[in-house]
C-alpha positions as CSV (number, residue, x, y, z in Angstrom):
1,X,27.3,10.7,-11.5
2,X,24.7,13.3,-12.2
3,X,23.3,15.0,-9.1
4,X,20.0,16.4,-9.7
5,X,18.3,18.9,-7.5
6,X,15.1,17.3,-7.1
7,X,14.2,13.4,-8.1
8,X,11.0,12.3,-8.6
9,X,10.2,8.9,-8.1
10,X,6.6,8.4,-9.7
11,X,5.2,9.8,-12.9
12,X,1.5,10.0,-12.0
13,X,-0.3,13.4,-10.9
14,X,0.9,14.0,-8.2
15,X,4.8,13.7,-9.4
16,X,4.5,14.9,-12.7
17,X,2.6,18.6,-11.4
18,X,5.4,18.7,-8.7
19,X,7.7,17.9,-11.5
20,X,6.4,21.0,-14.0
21,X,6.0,23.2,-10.8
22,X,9.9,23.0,-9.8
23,X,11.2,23.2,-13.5
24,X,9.3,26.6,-13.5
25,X,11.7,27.7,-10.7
26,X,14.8,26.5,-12.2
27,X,15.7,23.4,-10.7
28,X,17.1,20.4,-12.4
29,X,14.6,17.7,-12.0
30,X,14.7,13.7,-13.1
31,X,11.7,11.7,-12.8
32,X,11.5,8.1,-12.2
33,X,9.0,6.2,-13.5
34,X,9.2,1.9,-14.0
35,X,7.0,2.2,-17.5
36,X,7.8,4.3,-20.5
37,X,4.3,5.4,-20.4
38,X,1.4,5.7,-17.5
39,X,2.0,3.0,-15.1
40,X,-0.8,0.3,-16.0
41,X,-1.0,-0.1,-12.2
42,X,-1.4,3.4,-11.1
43,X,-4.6,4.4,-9.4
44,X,-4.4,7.1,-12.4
45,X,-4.0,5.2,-15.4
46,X,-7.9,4.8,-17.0
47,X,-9.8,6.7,-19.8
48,X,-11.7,8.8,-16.9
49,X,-11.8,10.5,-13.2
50,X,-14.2,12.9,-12.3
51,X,-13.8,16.2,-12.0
52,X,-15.9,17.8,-8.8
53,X,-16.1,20.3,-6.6
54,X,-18.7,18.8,-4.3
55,X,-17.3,17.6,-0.7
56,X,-20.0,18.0,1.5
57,X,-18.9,20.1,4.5
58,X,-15.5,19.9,3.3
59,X,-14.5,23.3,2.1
60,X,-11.1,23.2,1.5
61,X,-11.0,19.9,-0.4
62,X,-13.6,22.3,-2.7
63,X,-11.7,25.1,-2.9
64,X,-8.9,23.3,-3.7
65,X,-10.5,21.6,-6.4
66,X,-12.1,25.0,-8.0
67,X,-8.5,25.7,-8.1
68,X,-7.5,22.8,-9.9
69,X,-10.1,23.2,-12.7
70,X,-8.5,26.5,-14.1
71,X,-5.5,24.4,-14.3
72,X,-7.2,21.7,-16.2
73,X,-8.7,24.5,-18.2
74,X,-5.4,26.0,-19.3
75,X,-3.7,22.6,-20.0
76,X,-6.6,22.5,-22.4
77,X,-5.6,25.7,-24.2
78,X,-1.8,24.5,-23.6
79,X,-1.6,21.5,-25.6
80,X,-4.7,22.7,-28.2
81,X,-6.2,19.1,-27.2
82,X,-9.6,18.4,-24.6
83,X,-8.0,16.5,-22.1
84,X,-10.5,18.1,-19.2
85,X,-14.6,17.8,-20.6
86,X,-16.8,20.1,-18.7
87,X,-20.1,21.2,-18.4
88,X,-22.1,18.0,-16.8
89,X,-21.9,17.3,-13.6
90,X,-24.8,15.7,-11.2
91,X,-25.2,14.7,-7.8
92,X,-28.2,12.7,-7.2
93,X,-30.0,12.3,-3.9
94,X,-32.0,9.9,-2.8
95,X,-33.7,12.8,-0.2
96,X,-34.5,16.5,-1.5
97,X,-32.0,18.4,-1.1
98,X,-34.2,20.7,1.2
99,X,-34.1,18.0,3.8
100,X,-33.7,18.5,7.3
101,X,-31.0,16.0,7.9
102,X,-27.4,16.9,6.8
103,X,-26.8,14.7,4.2
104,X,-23.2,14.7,2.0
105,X,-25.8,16.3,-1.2
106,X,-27.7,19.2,0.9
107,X,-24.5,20.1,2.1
108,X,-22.6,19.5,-0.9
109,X,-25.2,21.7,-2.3
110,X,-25.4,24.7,0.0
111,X,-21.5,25.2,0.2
112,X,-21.2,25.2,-3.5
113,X,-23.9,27.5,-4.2
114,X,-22.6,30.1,-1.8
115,X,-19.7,30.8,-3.9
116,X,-22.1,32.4,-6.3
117,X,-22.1,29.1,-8.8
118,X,-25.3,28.9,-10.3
119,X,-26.6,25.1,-9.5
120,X,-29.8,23.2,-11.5
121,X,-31.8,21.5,-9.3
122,X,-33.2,18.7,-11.5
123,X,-36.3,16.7,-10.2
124,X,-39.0,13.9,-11.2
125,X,-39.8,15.7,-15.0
126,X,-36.6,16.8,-15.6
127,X,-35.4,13.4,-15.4
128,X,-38.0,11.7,-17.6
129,X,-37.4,14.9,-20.5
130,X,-33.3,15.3,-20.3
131,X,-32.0,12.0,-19.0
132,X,-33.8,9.1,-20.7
133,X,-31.2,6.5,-20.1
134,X,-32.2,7.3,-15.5
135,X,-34.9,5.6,-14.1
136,X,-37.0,8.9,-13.0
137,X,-38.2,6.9,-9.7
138,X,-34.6,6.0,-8.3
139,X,-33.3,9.4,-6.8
140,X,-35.9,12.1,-5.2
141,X,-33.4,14.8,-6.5
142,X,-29.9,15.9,-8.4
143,X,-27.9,18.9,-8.2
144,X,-26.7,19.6,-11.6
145,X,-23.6,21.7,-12.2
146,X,-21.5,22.8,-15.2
147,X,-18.5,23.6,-13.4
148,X,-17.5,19.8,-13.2
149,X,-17.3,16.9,-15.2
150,X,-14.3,14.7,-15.9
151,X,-10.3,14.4,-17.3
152,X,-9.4,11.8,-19.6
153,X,-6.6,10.8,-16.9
154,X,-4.7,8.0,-18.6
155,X,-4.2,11.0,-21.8
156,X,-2.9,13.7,-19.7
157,X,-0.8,12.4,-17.5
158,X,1.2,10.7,-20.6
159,X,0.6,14.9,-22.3
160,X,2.1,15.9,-19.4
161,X,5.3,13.6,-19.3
162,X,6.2,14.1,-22.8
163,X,5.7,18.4,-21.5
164,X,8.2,17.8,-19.0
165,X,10.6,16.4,-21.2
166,X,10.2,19.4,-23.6
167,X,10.9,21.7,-20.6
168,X,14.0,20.1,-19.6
169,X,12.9,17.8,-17.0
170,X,14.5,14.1,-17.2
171,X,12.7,11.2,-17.6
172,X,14.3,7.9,-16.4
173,X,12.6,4.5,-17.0
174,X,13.1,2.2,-14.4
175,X,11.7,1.2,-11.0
176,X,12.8,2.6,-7.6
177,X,14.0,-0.6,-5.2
178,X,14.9,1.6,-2.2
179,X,16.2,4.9,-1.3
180,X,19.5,6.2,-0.9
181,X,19.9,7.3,2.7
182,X,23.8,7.4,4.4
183,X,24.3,9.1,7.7
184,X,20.3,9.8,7.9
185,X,20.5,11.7,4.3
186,X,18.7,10.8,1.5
187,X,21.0,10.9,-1.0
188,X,18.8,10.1,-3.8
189,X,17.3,6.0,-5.1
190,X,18.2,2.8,-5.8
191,X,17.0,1.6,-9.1
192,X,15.4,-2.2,-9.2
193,X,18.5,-2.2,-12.0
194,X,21.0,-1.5,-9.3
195,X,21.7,2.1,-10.7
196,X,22.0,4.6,-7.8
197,X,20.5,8.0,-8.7
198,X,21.9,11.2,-7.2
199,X,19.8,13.8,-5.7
200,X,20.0,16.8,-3.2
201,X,16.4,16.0,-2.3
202,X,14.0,13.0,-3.3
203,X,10.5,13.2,-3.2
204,X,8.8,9.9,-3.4
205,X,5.0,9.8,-5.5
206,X,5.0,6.2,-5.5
207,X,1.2,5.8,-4.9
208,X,0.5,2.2,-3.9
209,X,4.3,1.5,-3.1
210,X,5.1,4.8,-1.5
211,X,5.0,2.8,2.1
212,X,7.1,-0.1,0.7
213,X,9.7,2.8,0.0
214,X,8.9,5.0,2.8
215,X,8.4,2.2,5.4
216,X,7.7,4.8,8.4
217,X,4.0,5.5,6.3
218,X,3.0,2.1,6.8
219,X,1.3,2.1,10.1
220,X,-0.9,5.5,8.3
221,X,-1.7,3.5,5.1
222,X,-3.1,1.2,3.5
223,X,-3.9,-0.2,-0.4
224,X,-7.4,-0.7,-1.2
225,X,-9.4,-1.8,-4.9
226,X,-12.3,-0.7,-6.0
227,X,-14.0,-2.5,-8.7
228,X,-13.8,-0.4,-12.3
229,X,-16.1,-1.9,-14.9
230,X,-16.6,-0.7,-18.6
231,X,-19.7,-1.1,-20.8
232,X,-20.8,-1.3,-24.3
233,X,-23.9,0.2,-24.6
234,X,-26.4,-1.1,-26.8
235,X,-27.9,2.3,-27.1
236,X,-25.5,4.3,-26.9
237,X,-26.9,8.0,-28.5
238,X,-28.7,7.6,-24.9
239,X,-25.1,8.0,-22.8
240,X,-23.5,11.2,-24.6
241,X,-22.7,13.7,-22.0
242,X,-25.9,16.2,-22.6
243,X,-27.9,13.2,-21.7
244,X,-25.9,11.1,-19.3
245,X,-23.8,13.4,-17.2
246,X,-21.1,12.5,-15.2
247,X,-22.6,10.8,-12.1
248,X,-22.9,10.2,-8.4
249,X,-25.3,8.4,-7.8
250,X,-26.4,8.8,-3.5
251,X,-23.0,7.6,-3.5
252,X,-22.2,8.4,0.0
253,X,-24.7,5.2,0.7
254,X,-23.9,4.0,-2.3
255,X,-20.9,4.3,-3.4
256,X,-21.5,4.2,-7.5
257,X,-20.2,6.6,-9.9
258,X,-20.0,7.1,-13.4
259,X,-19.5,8.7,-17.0
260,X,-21.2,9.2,-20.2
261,X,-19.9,7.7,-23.4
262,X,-16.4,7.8,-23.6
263,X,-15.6,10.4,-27.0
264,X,-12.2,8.1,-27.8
265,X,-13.5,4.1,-26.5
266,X,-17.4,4.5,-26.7
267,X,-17.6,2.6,-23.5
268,X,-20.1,4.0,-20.2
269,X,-17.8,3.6,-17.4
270,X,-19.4,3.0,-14.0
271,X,-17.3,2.1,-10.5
272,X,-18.0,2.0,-6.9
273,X,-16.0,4.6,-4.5
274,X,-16.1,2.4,-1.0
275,X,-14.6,0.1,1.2
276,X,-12.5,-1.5,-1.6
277,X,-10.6,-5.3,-0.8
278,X,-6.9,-4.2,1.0
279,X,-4.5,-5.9,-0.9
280,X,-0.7,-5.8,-1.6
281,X,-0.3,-4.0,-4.6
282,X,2.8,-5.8,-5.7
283,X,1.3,-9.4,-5.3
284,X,-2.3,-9.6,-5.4
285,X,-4.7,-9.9,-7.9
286,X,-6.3,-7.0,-9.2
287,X,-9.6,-8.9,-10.3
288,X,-12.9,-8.0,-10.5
289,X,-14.8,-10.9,-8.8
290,X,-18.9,-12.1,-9.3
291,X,-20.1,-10.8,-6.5
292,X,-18.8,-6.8,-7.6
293,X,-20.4,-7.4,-11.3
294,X,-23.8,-9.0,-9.2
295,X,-23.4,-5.4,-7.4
296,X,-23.0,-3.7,-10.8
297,X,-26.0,-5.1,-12.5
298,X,-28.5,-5.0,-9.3
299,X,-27.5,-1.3,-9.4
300,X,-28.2,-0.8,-12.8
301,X,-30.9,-2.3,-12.7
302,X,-32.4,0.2,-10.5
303,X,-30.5,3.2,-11.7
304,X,-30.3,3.2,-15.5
305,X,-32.6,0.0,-16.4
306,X,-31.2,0.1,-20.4
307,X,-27.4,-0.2,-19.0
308,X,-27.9,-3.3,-17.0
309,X,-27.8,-6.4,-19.2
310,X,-25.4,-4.6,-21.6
311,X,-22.2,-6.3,-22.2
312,X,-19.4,-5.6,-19.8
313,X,-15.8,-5.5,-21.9
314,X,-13.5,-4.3,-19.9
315,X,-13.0,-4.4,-15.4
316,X,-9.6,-3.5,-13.4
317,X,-9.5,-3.0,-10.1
318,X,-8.3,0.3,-9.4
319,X,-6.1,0.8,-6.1
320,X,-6.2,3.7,-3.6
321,X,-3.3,4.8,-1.4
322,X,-5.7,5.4,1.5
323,X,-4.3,7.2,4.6
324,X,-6.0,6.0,7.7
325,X,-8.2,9.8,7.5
326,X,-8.4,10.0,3.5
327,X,-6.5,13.0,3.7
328,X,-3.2,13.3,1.4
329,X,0.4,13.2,2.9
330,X,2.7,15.8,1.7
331,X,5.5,16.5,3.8
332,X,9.4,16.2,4.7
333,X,10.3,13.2,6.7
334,X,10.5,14.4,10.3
335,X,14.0,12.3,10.5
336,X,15.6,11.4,7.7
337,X,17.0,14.8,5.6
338,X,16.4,15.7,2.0
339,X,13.2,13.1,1.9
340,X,9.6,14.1,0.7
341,X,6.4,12.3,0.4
342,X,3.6,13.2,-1.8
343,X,1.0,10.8,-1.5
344,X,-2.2,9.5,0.2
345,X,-4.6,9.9,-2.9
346,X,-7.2,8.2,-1.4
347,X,-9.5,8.0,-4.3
348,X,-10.0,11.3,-5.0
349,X,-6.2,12.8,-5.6
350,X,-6.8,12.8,-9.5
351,X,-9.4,16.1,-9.5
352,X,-6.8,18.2,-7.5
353,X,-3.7,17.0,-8.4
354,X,-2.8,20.4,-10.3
355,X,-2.7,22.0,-6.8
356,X,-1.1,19.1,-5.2
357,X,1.4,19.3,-7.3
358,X,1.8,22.8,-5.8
359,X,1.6,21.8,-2.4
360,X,4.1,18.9,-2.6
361,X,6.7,21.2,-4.3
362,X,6.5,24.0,-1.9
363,X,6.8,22.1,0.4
364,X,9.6,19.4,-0.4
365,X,11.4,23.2,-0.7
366,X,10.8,23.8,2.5
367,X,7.9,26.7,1.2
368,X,5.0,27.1,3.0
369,X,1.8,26.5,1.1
370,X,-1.8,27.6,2.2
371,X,-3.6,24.4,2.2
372,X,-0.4,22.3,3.6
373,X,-1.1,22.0,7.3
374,X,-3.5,19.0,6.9
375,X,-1.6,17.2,5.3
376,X,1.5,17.4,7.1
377,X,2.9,14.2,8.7
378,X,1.2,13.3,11.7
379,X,0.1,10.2,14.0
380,X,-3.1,8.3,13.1
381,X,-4.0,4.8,14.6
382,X,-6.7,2.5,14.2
383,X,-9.2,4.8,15.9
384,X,-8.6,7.1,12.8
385,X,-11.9,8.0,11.4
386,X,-12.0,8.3,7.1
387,X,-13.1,11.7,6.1
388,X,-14.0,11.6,2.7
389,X,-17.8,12.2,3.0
390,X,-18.3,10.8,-0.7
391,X,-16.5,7.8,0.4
392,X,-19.7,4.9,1.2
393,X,-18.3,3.0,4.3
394,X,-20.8,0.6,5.5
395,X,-20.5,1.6,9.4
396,X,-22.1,4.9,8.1
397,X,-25.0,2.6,6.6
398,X,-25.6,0.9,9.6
399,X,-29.3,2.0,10.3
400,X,-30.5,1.6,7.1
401,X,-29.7,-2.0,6.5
């Protein structure tokens, strides 16, 4: 039997960068992945995410994605392909972003701009002139930045598997039942073929069924979907990025996102980042229901009036790996020996998964990283408040309803 020096179970971001970043020290590395290609249930696998620096009065989470943008940048000039579209990026406020209340865009605003990155703020004119597809009365306001945009995530995650394979890394196609643990060792994985894999240290980047392999994580998580929907637009010279900029749209009491014209599927993708339906990832439906494309058009219809009776082709519902505090979890089991987790994407892993990738190697090595202290294991219960400030949770809303 083959013993590797680090297996990977889980292909996504967050394996595949920790994948690349241990090949570039040497180790022999497997990855184990149940599809040949993306996993068509991974939170990852779609034509888009966005690509954004703005996290309200989190500066780390900023910082960290800044970071992850070079990165994106140079797997650009890597593979000679735009995987990573940049250049159009908006926040839009339903306040001026010169209100005296804190909101997630003022703050989002000020932090950004005192790195020394030149911000547009675009107002009632400006979106009339530049954005003709926006209704110019819905948002008082929009922070517009061209250090942002979005990464074709389905596309480079798949570029990035068939890189690690070039480099030496080995990729295995089958599905992770359990893992390996004698005498409180992981010793590698159990395959859903029976196979045993062989590893001096596993790192487990399951997403949605890292606490079905990692049972200890299942009082700290939890699955969630998030309705994904994809439109043909009946205009659609209105949607190209100059025009229609990737989006949030008040989302923080909103919750809607969205993207211009898609270069390779010439769909507008628009999805909510919320509350989401918990589910079991292995045995509920991923539907879209009624009531979430009622929600889509009513927004729409206020929003960008010539999107909203335009045909919907395509809807998934995308699951989050939500940790009780929307931070990730990177860390070595406290107990059980050669075991690391790198999960807890939350909803927003995709935009810095260059740097988690980072993180989660360093660490399964037993490196210290500078941004690995939050996300170390640690106890959260039900009184766990979710952090993301982009996130719209409806007890946040309360007031206003």
């Amino acid at each position: 039997m083959k013993n590797y020096d680090f297996l990977i179970v889980g292909a996504g971001i967050f394996g595949i960068s920790a994948a690349l970043e241990l090949r570039k020290t040497g180790f022999s590395v497997c990855v184990l992945n149940p599809t040949e290609g993306p996993d068509p249930l991974a939170a990852g696998t779609d034509i888009s995410k966005v690509i954004r620096m703005e996290y309200g009065s989190d500066e780390e989470y900023l910082d960290m994605t800044r970071e992850s943008m070079q990165i994106w940048r140079e797997w650009n000039e890597l593979f000679e392909e735009i995987f990573y579209h940049e250049g159009h990026y908006i926040l839009l406020s339903a306040q001026a972003l010169d209100t005296e209340e804190d909101t997630y865009e003022k703050i989002s605003y000020q932090h950004v701009s005192k790195r020394g990155i030149p911000l547009e703020r675009i107002g009632y004119e400006e979106f009339k002139s530049r954005f003709p597809a926006y209704n110019p009365k819905a948002f008082v306001e929009g922070s517009f930045n061209k250090e942002g945009g979005y990464v074709e995530s389905g596309r480079i995650v798949q570029r990035l598997n068939q890189y690690a394979v070039e480099i030496g890394i080995e990729s295995l196609t089958e599905g992770a039942k359990s893992i390996w643990i004698e005498n409180n060792q992981a010793k590698g994985v159990v395959t859903t073929k029976g196979t045993k894999i062989s590893a001096a240290h596993t790192i487990v980047c399951a997403g949605n069924f890292t606490p079905f392999l990692v049972p200890d994580l299942k009082p700290y998580m939890k699955i969630t979907g998030h309705p994904v929907f994809h439109l043909k637009a009946s205009n659609p010279e209105l949607y190209e990025a100059e025009r229609f900029p990737v989006f949030a749209a008040d989302i923080a009491n909103t919750g809607w996102y969205g993207f211009p014209l898609h270069p390779i599927e010439k769909v507008v993708k628009v999805a909510k980042h919320g509350l989401g339906l918990e589910l079991d990832p292995a045995k509920d439906e991923r539907k879209v229901y009624e009531s979430d494309i009622q929600e889509l058009r009513e927004f729409l219809s206020f929003a960008f009036p010539k999107l909203a009776n335009d045909p919907i082709v395509y809807t998934r519902r995308c699951c989050y790996t939500d940790t009780l505090d929307g931070h990730f979890w990177i860390d070595q089991h406290p107990e059980i020996r050669g075991l690391s987790i790198g999960s807890g994407g939350s909803g927003h892993g995709m935009k810095m998964g260059p740097v988690v990738g980072q993180i989660i190697a360093a660490v399964a090595q037993g490196n210290d990283h500078k941004w690995a202290a939050r996300y170390r294991w640690r106890e959260l219960n039900e009184a766990t408040a979710q952090m993301e400030e982009a996130r719209y949770l409806l007890k946040r809303n309360l007031g206003k309803q």
